[in-house]
C-alpha positions as CSV (number, residue, x, y, z in Angstrom):
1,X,8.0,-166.3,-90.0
2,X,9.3,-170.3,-89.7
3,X,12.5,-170.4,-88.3
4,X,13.5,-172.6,-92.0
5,X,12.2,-169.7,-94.3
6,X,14.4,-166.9,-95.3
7,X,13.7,-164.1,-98.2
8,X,16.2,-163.1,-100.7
9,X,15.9,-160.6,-103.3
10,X,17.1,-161.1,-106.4
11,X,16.6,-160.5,-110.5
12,X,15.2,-163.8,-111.6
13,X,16.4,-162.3,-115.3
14,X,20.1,-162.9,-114.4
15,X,22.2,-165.6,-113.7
16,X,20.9,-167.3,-111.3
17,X,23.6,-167.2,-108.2
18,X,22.5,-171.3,-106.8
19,X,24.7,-174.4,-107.9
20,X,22.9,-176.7,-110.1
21,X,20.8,-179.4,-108.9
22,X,19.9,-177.2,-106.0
23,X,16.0,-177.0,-106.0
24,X,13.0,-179.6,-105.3
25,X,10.6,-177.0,-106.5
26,X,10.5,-173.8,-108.7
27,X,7.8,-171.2,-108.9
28,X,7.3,-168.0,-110.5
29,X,3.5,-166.1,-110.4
30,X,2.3,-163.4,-111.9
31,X,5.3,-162.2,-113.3
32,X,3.6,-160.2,-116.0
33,X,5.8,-157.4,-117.5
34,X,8.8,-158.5,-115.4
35,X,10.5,-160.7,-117.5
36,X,11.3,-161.0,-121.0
37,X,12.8,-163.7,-121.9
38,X,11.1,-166.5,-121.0
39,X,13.4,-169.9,-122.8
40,X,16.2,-168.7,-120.4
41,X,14.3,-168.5,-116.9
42,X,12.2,-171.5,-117.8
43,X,16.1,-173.1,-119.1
44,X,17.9,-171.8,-115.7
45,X,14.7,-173.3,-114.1
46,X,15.6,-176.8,-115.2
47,X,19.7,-176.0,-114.8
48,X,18.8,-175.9,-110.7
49,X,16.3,-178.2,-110.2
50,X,17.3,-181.5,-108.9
51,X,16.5,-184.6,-111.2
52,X,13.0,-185.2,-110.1
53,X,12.0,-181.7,-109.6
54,X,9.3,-179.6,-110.4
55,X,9.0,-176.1,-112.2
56,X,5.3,-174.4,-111.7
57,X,4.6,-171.0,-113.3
58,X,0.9,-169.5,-112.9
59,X,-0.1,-166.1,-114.5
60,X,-3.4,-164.2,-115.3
61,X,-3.8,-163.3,-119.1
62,X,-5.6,-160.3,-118.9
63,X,-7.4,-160.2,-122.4
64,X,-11.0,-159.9,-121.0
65,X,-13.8,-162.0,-121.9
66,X,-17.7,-161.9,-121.3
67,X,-19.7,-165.5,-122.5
68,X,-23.4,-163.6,-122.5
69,X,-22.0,-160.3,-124.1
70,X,-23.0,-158.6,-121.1
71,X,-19.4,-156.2,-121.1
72,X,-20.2,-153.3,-124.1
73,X,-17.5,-153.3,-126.9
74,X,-16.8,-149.6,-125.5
75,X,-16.0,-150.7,-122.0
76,X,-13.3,-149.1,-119.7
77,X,-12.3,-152.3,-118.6
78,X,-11.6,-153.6,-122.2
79,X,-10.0,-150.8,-122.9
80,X,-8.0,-150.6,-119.9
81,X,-6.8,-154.4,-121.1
82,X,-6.1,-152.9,-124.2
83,X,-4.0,-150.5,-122.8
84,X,-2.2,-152.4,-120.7
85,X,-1.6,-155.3,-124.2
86,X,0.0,-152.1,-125.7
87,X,2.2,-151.2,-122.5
88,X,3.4,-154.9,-121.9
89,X,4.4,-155.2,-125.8
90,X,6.5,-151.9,-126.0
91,X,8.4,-153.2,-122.6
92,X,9.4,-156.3,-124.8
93,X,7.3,-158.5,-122.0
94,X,3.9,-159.6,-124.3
95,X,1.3,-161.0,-121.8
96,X,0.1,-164.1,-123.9
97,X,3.7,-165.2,-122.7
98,X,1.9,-168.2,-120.7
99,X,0.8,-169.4,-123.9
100,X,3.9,-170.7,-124.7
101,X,4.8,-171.9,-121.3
102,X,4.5,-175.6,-122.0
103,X,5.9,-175.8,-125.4
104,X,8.8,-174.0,-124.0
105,X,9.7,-176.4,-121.1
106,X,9.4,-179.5,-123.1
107,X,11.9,-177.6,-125.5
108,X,14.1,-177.0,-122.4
109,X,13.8,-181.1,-121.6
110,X,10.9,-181.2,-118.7
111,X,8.9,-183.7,-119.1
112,X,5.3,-184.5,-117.5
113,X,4.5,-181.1,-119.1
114,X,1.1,-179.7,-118.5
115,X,-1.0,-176.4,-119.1
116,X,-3.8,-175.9,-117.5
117,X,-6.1,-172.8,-117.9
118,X,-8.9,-171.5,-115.9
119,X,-11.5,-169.0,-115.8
120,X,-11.3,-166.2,-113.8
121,X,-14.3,-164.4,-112.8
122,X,-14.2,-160.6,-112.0
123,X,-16.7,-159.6,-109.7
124,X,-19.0,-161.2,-107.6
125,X,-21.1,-162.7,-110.8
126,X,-20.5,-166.1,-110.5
127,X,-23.1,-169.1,-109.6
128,X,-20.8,-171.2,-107.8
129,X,-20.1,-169.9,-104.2
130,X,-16.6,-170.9,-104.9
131,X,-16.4,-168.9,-108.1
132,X,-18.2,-165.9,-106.1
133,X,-15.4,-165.7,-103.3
134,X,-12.8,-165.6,-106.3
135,X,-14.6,-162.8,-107.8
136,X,-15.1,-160.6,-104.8
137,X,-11.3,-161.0,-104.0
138,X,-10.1,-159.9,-107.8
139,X,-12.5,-156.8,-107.4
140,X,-10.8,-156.3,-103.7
141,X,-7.2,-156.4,-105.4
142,X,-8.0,-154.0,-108.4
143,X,-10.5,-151.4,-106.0
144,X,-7.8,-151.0,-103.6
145,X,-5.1,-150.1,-106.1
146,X,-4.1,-153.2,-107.6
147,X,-5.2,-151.4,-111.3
148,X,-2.8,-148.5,-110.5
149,X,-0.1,-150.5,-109.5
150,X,0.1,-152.6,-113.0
151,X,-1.2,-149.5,-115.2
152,X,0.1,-146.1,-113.6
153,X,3.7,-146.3,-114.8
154,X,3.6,-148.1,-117.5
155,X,0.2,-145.9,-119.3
156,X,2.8,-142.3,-118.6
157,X,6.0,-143.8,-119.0
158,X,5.9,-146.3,-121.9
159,X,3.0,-144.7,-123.8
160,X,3.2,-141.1,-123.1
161,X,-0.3,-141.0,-121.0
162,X,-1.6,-138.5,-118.8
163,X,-2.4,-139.9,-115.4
164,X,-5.9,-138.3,-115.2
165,X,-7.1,-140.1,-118.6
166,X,-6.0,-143.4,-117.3
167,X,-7.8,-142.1,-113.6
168,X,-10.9,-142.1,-116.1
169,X,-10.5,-145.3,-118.0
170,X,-9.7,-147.2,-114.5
171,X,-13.2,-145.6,-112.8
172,X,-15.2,-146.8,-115.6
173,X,-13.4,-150.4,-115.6
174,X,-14.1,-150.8,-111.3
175,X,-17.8,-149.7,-111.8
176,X,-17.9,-151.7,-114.4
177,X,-16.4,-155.0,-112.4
178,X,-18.6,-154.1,-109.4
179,X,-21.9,-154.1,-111.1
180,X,-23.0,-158.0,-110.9
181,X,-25.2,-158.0,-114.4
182,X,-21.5,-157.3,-116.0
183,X,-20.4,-161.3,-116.3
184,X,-16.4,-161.0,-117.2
185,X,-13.7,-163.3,-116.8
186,X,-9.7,-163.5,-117.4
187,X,-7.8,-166.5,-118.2
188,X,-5.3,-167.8,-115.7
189,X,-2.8,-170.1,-116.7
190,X,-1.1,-172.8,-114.5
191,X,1.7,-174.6,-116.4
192,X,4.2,-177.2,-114.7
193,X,6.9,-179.6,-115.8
194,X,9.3,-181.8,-114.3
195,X,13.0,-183.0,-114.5
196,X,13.6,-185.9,-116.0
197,X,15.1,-188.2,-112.9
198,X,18.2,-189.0,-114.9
């Protein structure tokens, strides 16, 4: 680790314990189901940043998408989506949230506002070898758990599920994102804004 780095661990929810004016640069990734109210982190975000600085929030949407209709309406993988829509909505944390993003921070006074959204491929399907590499890495990070670890709690805690029906629902969604003929993507949203200098 550099030498100038140091970790702290903290609820970005809560008051933020830093003076004002105290950051260059604010980010915040994937923080899907962890925070529900967005106007006050995105508002503490601009309360800390220095005149001149920068905010940057980046998440995945997961609503899943197929251009060539190549994912069946009955898929796990939608329906794993679906599931997880439902989860994220009872928690009080909807996952459109980055939708919002950019109207948000100009309401909170950033300026130099912009939203920018990409595709994300899942699964090795893509033509561009670029796009490919992204792909392989998504199905790398849901294969070796990365499902269980968003779904698992939140399927038997927040909507009463039985961990062997999700256990189902996940193995068809994986075969699903392995097989290359299956073309699906996610959304991932990059939204930034900056402090007005004065």
């Amino acid at each position: 680790m550099p030498p100038n780095c140091q970790f702290e661990i903290d609820d970005v929810e809560e008051d933020w314990p830093y003076r004002p004016n105290h950051f260059d640069f604010v980010h915040g990734r994937d923080l899907m189901t962890a925070v529900r109210d967005w106007p006050r982190l995105i508002g503490q975000a601009y309360a800390h940043l220095k005149p001149g600085g920068w905010v940057q929030l980046a998440s995945t949407i997961p609503d899943i998408h197929s251009d060539d209709n190549t994912l069946p309406l009955d898929s796990g993988y939608r329906e794993a989506g679906r599931l997880y829509f439902e989860m994220a909505e009872k928690m009080g944390a909807p996952l459109d949230a980055p939708r919002m993003w950019a109207e948000q921070m100009r309401a909170a006074g950033f300026i130099n506002v912009q939203d920018v959204v990409y595709k994300l491929p899942m699964g090795p399907w893509a033509r561009s070898k670029r796009l490919r590499t992204v792909g392989r890495l998504e199905l790398a990070m849901i294969s070796d758990g990365g499902f269980e670890a968003y779904m698992l709690r939140g399927y038997t805690q927040v909507l009463g599920g039985r961990p062997e029906d999700l256990q189902i629902i996940l193995a068809l969604a994986k075969r699903e994102i392995r097989d290359p003929s299956v073309h699906t993507y996610v959304h991932y949203h990059v939204t930034y804004g900056q402090r007005p200098q004065h």
